[in-house]
N, CA, C and O atoms as a GROMACS GRO file, in nm:
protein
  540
    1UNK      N    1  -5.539  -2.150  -4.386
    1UNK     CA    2  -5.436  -2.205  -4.300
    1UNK      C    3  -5.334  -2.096  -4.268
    1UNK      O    4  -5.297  -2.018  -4.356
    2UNK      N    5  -5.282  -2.088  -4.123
    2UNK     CA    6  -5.229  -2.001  -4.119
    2UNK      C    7  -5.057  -2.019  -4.128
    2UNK      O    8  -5.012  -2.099  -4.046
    3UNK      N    9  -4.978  -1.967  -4.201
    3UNK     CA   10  -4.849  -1.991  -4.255
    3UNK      C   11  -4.722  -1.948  -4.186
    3UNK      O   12  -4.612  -1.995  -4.217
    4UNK      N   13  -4.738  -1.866  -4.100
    4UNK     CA   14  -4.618  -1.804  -4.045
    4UNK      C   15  -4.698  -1.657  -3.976
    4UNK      O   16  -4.798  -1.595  -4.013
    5UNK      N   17  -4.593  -1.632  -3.849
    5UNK     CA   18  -4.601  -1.445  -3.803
    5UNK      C   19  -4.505  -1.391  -3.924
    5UNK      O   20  -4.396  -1.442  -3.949
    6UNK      N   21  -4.548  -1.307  -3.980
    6UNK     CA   22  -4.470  -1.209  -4.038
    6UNK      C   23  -4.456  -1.033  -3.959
    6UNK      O   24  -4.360  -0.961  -3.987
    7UNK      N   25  -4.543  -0.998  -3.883
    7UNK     CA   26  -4.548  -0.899  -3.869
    7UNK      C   27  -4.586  -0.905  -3.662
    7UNK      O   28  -4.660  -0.986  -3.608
    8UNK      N   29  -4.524  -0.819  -3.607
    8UNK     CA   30  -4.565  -0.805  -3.472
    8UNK      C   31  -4.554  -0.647  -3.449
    8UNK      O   32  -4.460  -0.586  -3.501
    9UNK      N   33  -4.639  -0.587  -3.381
    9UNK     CA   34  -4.649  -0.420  -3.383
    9UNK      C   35  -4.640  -0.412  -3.238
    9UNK      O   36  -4.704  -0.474  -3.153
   10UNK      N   37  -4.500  -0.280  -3.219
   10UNK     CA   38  -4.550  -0.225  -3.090
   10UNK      C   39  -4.560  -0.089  -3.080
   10UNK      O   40  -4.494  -0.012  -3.150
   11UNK      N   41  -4.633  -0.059  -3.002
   11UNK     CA   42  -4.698   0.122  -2.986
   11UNK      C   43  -4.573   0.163  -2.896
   11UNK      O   44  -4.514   0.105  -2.804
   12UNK      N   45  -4.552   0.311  -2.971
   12UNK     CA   46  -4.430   0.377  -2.904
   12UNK      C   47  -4.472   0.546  -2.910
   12UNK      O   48  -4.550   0.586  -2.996
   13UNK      N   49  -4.413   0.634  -2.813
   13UNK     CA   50  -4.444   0.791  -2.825
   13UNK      C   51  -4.363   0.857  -2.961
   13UNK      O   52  -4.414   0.941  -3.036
   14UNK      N   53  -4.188   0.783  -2.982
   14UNK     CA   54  -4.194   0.853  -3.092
   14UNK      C   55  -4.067   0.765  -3.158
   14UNK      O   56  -3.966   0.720  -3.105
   15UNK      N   57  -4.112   0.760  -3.287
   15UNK     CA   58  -4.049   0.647  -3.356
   15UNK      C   59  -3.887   0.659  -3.416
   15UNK      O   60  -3.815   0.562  -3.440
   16UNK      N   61  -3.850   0.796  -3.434
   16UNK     CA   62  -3.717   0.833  -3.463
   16UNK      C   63  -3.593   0.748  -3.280
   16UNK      O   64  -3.483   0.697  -3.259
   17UNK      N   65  -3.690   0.781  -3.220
   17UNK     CA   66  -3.632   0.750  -3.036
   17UNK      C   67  -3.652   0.593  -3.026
   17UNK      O   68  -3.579   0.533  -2.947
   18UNK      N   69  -3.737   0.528  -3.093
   18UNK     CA   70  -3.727   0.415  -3.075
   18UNK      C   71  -3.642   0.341  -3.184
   18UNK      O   72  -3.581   0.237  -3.162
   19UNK      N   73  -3.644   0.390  -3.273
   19UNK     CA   74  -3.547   0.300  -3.380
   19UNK      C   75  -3.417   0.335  -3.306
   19UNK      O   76  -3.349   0.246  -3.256
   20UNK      N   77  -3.380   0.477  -3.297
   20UNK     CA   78  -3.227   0.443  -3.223
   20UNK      C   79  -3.228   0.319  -3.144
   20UNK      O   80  -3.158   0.221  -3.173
   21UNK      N   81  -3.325   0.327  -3.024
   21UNK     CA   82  -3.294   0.245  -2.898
   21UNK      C   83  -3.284   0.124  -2.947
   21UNK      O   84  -3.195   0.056  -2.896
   22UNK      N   85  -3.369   0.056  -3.059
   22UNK     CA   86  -3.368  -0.082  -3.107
   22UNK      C   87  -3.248  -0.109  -3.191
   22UNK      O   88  -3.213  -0.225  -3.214
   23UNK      N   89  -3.199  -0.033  -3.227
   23UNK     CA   90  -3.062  -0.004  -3.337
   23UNK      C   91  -2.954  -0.047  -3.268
   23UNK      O   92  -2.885  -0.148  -3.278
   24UNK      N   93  -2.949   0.106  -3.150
   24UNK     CA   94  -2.768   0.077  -3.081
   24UNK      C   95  -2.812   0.021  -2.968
   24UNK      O   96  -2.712  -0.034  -2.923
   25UNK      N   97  -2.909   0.000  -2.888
   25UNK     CA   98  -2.895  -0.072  -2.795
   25UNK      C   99  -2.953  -0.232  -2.825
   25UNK      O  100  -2.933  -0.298  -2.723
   26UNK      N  101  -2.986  -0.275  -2.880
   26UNK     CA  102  -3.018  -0.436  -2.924
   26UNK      C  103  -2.919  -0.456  -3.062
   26UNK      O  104  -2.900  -0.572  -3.098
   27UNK      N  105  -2.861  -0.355  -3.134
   27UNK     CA  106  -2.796  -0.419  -3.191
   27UNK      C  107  -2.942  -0.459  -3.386
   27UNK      O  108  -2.915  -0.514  -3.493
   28UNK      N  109  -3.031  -0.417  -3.350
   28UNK     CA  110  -3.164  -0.454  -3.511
   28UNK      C  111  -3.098  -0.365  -3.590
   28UNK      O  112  -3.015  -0.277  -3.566
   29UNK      N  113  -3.152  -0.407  -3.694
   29UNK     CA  114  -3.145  -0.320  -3.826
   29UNK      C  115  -3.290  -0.269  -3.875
   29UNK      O  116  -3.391  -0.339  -3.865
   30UNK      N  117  -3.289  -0.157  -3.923
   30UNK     CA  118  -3.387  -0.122  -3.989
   30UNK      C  119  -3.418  -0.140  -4.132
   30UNK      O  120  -3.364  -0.097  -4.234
   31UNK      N  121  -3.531  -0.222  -4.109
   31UNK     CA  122  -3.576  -0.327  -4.252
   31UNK      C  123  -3.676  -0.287  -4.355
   31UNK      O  124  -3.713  -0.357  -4.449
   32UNK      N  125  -3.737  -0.107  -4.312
   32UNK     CA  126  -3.838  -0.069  -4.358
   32UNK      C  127  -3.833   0.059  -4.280
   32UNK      O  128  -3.818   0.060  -4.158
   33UNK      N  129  -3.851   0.202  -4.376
   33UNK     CA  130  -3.870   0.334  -4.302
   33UNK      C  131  -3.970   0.369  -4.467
   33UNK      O  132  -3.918   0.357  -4.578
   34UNK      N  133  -4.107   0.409  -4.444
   34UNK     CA  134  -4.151   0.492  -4.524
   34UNK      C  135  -4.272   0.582  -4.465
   34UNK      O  136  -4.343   0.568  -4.366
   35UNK      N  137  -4.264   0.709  -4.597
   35UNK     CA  138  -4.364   0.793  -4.513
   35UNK      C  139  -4.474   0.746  -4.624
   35UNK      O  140  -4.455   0.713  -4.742
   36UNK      N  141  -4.617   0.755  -4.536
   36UNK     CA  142  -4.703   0.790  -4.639
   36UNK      C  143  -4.851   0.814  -4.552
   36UNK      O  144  -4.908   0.757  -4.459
   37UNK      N  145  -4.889   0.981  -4.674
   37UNK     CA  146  -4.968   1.077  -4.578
   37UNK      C  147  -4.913   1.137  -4.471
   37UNK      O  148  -4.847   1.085  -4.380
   38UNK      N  149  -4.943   1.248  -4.486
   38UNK     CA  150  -4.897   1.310  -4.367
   38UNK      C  151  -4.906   1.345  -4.241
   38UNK      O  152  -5.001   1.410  -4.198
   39UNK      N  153  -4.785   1.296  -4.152
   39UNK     CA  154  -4.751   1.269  -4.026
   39UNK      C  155  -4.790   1.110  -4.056
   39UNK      O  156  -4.891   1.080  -3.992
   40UNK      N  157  -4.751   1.025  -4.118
   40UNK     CA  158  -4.816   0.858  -4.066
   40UNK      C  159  -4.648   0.792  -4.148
   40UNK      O  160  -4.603   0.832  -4.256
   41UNK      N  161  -4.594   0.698  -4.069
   41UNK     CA  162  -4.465   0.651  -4.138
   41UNK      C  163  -4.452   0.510  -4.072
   41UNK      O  164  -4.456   0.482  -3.952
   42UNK      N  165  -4.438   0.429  -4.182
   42UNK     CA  166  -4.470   0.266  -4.118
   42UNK      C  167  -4.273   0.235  -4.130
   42UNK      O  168  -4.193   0.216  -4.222
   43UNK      N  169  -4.268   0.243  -4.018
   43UNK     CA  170  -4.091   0.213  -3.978
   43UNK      C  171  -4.095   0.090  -3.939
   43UNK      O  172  -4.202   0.061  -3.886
   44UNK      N  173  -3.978  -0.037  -3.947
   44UNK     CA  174  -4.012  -0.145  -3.901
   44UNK      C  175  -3.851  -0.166  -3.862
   44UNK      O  176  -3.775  -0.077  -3.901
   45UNK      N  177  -3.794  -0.279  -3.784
   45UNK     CA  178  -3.668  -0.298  -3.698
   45UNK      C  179  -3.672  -0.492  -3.703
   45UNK      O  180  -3.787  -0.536  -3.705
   46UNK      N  181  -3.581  -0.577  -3.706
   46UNK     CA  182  -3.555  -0.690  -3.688
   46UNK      C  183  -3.413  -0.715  -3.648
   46UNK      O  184  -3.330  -0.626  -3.665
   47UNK      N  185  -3.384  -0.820  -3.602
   47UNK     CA  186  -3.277  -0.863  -3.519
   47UNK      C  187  -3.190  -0.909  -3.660
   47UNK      O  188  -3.249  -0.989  -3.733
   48UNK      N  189  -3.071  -0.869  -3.699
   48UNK     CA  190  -2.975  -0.858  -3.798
   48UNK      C  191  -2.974  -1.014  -3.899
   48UNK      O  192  -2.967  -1.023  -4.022
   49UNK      N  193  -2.981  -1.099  -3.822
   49UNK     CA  194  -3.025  -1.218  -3.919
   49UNK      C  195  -3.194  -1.269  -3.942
   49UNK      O  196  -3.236  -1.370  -3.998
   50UNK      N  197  -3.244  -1.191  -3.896
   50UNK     CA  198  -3.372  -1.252  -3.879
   50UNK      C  199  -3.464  -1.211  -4.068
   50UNK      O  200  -3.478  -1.102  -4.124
   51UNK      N  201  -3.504  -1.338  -4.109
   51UNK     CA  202  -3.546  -1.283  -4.265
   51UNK      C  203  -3.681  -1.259  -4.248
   51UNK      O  204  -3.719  -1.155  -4.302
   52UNK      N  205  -3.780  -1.335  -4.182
   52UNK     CA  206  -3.920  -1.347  -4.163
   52UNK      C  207  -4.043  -1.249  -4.121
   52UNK      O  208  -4.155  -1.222  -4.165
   53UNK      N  209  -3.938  -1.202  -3.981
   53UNK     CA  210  -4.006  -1.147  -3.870
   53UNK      C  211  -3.993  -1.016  -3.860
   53UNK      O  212  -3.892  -0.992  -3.793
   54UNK      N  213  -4.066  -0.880  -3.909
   54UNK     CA  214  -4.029  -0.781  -3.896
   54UNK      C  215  -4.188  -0.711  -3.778
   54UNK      O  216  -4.310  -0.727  -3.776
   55UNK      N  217  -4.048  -0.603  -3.667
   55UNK     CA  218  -4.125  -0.558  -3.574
   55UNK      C  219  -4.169  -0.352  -3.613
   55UNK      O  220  -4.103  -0.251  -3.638
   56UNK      N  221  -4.306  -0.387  -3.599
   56UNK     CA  222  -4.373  -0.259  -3.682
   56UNK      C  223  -4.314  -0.139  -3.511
   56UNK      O  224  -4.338  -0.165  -3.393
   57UNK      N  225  -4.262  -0.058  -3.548
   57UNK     CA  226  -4.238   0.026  -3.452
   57UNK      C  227  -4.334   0.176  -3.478
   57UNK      O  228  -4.310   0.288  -3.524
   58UNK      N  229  -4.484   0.088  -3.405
   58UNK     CA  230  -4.594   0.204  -3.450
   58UNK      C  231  -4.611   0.332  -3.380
   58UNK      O  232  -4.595   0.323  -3.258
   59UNK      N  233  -4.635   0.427  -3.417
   59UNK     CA  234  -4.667   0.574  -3.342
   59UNK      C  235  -4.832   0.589  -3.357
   59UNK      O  236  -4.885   0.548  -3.460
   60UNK      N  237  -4.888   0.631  -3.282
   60UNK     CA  238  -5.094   0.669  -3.302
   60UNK      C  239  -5.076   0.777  -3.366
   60UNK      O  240  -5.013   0.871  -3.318
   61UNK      N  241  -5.134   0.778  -3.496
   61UNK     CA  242  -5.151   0.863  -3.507
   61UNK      C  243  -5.290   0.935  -3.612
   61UNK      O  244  -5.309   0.893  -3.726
   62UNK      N  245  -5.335   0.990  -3.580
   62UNK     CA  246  -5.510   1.060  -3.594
   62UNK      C  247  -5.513   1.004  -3.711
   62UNK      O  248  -5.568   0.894  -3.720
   63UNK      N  249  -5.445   1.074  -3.845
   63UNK     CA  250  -5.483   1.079  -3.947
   63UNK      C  251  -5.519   0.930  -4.031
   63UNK      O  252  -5.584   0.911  -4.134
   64UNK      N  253  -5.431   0.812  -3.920
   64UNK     CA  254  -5.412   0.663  -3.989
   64UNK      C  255  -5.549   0.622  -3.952
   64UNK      O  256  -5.633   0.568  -4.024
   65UNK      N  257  -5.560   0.678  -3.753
   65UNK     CA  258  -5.591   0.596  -3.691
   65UNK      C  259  -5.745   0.632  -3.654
   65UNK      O  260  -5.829   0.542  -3.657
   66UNK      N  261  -5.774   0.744  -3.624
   66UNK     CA  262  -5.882   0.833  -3.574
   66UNK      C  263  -5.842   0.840  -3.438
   66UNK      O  264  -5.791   0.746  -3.377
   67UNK      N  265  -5.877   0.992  -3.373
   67UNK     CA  266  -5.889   1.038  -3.263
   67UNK      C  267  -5.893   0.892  -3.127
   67UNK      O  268  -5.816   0.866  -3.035
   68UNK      N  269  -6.001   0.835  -3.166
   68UNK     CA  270  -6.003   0.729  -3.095
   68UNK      C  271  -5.962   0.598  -3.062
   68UNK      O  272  -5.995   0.528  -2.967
   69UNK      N  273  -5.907   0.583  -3.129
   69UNK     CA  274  -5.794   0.487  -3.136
   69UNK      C  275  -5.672   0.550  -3.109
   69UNK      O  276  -5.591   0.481  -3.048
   70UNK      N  277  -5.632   0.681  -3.142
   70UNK     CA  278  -5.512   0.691  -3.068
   70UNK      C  279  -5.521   0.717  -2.932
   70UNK      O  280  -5.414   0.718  -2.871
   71UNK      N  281  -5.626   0.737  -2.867
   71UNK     CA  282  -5.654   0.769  -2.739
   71UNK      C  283  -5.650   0.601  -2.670
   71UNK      O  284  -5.620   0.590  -2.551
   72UNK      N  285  -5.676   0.501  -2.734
   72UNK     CA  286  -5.648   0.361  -2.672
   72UNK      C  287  -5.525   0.353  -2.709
   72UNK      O  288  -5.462   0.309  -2.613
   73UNK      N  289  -5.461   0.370  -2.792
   73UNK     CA  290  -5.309   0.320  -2.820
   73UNK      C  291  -5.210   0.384  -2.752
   73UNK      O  292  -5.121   0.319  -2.698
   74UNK      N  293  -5.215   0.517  -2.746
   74UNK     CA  294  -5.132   0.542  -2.625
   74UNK      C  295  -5.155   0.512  -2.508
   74UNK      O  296  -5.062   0.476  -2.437
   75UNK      N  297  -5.273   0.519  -2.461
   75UNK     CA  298  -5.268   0.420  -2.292
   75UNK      C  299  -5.194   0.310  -2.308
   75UNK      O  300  -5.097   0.309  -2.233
   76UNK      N  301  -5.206   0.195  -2.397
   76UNK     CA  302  -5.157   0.089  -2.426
   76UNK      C  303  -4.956   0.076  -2.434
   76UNK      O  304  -4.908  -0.037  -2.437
   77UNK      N  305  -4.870   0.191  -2.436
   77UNK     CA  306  -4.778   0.235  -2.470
   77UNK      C  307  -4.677   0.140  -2.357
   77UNK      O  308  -4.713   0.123  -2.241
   78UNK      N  309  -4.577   0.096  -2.400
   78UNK     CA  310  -4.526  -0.002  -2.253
   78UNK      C  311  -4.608  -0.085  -2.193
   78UNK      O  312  -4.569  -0.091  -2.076
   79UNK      N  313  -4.704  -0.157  -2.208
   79UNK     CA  314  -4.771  -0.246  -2.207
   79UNK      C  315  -4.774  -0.392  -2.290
   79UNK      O  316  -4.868  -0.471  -2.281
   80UNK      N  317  -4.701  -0.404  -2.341
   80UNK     CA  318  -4.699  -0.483  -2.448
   80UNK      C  319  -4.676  -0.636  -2.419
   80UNK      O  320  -4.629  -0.676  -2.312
   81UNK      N  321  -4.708  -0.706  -2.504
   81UNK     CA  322  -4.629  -0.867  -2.447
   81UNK      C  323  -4.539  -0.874  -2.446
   81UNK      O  324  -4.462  -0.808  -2.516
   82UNK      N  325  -4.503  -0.973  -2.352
   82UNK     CA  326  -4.352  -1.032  -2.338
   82UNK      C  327  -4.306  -1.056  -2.484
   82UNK      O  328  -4.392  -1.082  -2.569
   83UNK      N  329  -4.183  -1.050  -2.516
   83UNK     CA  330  -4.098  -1.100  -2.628
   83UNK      C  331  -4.004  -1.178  -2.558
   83UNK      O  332  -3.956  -1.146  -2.449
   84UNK      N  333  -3.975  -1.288  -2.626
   84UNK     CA  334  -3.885  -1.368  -2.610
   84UNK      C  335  -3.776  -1.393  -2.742
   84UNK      O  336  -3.801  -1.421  -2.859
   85UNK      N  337  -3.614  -1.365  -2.655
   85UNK     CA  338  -3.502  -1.344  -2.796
   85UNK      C  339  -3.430  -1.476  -2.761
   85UNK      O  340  -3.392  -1.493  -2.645
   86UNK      N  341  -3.402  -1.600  -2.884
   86UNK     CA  342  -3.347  -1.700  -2.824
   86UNK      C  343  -3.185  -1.620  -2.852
   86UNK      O  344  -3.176  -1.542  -2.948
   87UNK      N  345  -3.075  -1.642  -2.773
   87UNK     CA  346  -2.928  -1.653  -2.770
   87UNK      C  347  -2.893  -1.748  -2.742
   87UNK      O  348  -2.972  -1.834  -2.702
   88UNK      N  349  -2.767  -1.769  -2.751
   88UNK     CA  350  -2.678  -1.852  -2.719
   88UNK      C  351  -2.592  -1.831  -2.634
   88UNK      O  352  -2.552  -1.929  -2.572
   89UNK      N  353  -2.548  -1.732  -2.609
   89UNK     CA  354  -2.495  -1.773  -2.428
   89UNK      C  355  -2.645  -1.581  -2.334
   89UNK      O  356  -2.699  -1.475  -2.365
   90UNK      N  357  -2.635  -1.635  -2.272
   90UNK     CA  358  -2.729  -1.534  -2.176
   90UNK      C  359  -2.690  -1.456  -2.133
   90UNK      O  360  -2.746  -1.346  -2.135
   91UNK      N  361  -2.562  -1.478  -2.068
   91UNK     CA  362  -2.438  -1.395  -1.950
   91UNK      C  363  -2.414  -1.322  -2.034
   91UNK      O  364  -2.460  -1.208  -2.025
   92UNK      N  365  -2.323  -1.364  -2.166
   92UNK     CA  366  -2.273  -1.244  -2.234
   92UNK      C  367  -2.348  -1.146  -2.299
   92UNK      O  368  -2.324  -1.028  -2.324
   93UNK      N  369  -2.455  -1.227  -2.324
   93UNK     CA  370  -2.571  -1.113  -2.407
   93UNK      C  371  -2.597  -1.033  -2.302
   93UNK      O  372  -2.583  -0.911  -2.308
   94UNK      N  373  -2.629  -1.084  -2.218
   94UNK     CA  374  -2.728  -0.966  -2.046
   94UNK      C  375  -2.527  -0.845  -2.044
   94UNK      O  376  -2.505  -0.724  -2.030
   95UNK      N  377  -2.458  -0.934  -2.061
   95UNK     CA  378  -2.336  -0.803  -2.004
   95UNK      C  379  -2.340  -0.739  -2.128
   95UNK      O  380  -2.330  -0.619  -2.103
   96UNK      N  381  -2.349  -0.754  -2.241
   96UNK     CA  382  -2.337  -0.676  -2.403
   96UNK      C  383  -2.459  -0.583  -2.343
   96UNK      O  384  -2.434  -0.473  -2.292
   97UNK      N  385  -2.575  -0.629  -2.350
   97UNK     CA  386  -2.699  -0.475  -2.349
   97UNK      C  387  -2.671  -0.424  -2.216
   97UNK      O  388  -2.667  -0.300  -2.222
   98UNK      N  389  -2.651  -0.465  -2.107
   98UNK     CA  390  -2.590  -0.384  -1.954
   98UNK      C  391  -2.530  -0.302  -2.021
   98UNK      O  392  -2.597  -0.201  -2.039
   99UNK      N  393  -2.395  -0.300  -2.085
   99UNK     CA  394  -2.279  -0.189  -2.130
   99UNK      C  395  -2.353  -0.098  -2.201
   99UNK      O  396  -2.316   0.019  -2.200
  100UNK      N  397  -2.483  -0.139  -2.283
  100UNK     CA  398  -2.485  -0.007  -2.377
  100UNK      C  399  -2.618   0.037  -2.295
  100UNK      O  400  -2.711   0.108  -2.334
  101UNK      N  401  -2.602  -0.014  -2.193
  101UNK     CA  402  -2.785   0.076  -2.091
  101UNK      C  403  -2.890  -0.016  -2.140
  101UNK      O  404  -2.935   0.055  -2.230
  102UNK      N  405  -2.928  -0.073  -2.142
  102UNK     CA  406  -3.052  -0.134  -2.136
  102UNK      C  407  -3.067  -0.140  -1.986
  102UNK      O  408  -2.974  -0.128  -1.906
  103UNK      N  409  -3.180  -0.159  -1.959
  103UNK     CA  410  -3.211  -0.200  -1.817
  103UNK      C  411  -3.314  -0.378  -1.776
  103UNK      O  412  -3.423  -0.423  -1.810
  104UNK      N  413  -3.220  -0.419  -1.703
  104UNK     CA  414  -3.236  -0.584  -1.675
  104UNK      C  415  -3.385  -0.568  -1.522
  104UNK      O  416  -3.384  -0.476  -1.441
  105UNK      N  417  -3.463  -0.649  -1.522
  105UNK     CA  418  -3.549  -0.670  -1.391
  105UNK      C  419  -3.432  -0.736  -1.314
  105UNK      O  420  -3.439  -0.695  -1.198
  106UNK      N  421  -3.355  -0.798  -1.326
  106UNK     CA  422  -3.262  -0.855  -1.311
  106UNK      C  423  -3.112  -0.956  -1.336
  106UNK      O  424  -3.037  -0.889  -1.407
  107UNK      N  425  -3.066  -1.053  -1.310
  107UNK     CA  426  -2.937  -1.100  -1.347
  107UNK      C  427  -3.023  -1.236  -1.421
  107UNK      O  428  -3.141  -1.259  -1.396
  108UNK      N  429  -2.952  -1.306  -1.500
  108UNK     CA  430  -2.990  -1.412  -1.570
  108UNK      C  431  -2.977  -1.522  -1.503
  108UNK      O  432  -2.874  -1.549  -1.442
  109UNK      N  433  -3.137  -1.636  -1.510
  109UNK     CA  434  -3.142  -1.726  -1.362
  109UNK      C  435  -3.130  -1.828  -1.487
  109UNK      O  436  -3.151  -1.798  -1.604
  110UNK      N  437  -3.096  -1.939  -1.442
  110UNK     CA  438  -3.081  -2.029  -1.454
  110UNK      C  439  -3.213  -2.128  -1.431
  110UNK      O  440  -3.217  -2.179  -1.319
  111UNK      N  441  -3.323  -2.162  -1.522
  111UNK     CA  442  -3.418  -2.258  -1.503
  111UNK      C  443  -3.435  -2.322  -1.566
  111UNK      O  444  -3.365  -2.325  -1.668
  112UNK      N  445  -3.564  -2.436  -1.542
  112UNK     CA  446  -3.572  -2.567  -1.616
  112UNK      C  447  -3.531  -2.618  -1.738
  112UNK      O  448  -3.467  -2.716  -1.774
  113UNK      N  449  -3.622  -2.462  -1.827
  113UNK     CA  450  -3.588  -2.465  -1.948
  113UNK      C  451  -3.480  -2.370  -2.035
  113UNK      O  452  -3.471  -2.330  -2.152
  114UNK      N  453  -3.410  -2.358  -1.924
  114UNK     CA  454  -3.244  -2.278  -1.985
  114UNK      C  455  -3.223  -2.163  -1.913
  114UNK      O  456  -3.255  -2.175  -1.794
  115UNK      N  457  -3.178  -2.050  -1.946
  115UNK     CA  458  -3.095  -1.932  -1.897
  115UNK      C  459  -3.171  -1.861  -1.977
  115UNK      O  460  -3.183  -1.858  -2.100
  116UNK      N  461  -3.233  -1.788  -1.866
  116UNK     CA  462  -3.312  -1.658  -1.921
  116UNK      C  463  -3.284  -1.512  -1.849
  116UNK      O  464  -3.216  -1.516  -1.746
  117UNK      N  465  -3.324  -1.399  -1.890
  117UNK     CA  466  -3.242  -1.302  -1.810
  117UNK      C  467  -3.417  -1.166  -1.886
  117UNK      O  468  -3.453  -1.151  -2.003
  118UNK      N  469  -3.461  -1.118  -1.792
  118UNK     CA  470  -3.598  -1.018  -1.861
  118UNK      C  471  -3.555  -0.881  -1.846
  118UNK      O  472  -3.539  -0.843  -1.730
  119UNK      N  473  -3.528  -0.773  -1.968
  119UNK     CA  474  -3.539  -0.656  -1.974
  119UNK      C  475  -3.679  -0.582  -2.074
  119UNK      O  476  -3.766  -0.623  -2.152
  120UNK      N  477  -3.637  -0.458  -2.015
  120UNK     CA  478  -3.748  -0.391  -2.068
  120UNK      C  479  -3.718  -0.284  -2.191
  120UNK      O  480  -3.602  -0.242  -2.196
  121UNK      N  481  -3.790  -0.246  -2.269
  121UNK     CA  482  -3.755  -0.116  -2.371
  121UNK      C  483  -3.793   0.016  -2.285
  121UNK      O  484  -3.829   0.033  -2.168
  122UNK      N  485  -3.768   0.110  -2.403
  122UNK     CA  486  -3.777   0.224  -2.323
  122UNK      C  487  -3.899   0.271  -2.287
  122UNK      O  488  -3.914   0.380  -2.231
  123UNK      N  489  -4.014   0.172  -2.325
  123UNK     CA  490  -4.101   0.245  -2.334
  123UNK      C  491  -4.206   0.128  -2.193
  123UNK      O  492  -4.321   0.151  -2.157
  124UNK      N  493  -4.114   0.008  -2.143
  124UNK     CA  494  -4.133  -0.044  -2.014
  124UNK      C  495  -4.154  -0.147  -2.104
  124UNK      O  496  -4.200  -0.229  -2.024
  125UNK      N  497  -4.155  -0.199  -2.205
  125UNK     CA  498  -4.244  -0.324  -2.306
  125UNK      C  499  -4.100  -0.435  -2.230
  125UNK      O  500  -3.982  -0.402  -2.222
  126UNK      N  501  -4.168  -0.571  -2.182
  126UNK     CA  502  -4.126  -0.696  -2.095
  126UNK      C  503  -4.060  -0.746  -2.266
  126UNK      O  504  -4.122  -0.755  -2.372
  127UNK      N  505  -3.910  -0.771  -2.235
  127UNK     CA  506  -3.880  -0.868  -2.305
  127UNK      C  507  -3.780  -0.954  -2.244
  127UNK      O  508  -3.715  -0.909  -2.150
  128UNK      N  509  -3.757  -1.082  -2.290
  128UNK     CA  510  -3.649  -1.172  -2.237
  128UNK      C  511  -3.588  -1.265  -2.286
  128UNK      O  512  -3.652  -1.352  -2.345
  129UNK      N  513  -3.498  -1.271  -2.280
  129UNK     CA  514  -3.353  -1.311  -2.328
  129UNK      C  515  -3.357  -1.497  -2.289
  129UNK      O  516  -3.366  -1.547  -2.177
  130UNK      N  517  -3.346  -1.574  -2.427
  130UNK     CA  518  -3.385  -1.714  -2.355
  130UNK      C  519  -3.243  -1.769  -2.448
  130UNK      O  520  -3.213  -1.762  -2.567
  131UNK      N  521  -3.187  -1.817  -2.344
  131UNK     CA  522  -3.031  -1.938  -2.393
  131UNK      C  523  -3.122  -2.053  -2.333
  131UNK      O  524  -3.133  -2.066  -2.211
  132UNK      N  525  -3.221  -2.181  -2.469
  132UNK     CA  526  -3.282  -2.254  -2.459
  132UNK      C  527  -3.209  -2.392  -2.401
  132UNK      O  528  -3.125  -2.446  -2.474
  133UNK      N  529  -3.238  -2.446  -2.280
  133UNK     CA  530  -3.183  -2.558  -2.224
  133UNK      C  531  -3.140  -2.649  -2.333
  133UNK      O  532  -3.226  -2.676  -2.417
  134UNK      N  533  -3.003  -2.709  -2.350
  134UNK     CA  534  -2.942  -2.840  -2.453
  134UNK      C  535  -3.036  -2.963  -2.410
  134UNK      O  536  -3.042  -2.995  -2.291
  135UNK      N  537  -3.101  -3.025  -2.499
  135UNK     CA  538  -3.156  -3.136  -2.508
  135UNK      C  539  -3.092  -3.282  -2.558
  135UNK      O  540  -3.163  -3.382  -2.559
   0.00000   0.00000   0.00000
């Protein structure tokens, strides 16, 4: 039976550049940095209250992965699934990451199921911002 996500991985060019960006521009903490073997370091990032869910901020690399697999994983780089972050208000969150540079597809619309607003990481990976409609 399956119990919970604990783990979601996304492929990045280089992982010191992405923990900043997930750090000061979203505001995560880093919940996990270790090396092991050389050149291979399993770094991980979550949203400051979050206890469950930690996001693997992976790099390809030969020695983990083989030649061939890093040759699919970096094509794969900014490609990633959508993420969805629930907040509580949308506006202010979309103007908080605006100020520190993130970049928005656009302004936060207003639909069926609440106030959503979609930006991207640095590496183009779709995520979006959901203030879930009051029921």
């Amino acid at each position: 039976m399956i119990k919970r996500v604990i783990r979601v991985t996304i492929l990045v060019r280089d992982q010191d550049e992405a923990l900043r960006w997930y750090t000061e521009k979203l505001g995560f903490k880093k919940t996990a940095d270790q090396q092991f073997g050389p050149g291979s370091r399993w770094l991980t990032v979550a949203p400051k209250d979050q206890k469950e869910l930690q996001i693997v901020l992976l790099k390809p690399d030969v020695a983990m992965h083989g030649k061939k697999m890093v040759q699919e994983f970096t094509q794969r780089i900014g490609k990633g699934t959508t993420w969805v972050l629930e907040v509580d208000n949308c506006q202010k969150t979309y103007q908080d990451l605006t100020s520190r540079g993130v970049k928005f597809r656009g302004p936060p619309e207003r639909l069926p199921y609440g106030i959503e607003a979609v930006f991207e990481d640095l590496y183009g990976n779709p995520w979006d911002l959901l203030e879930p409609k009051q029921q």
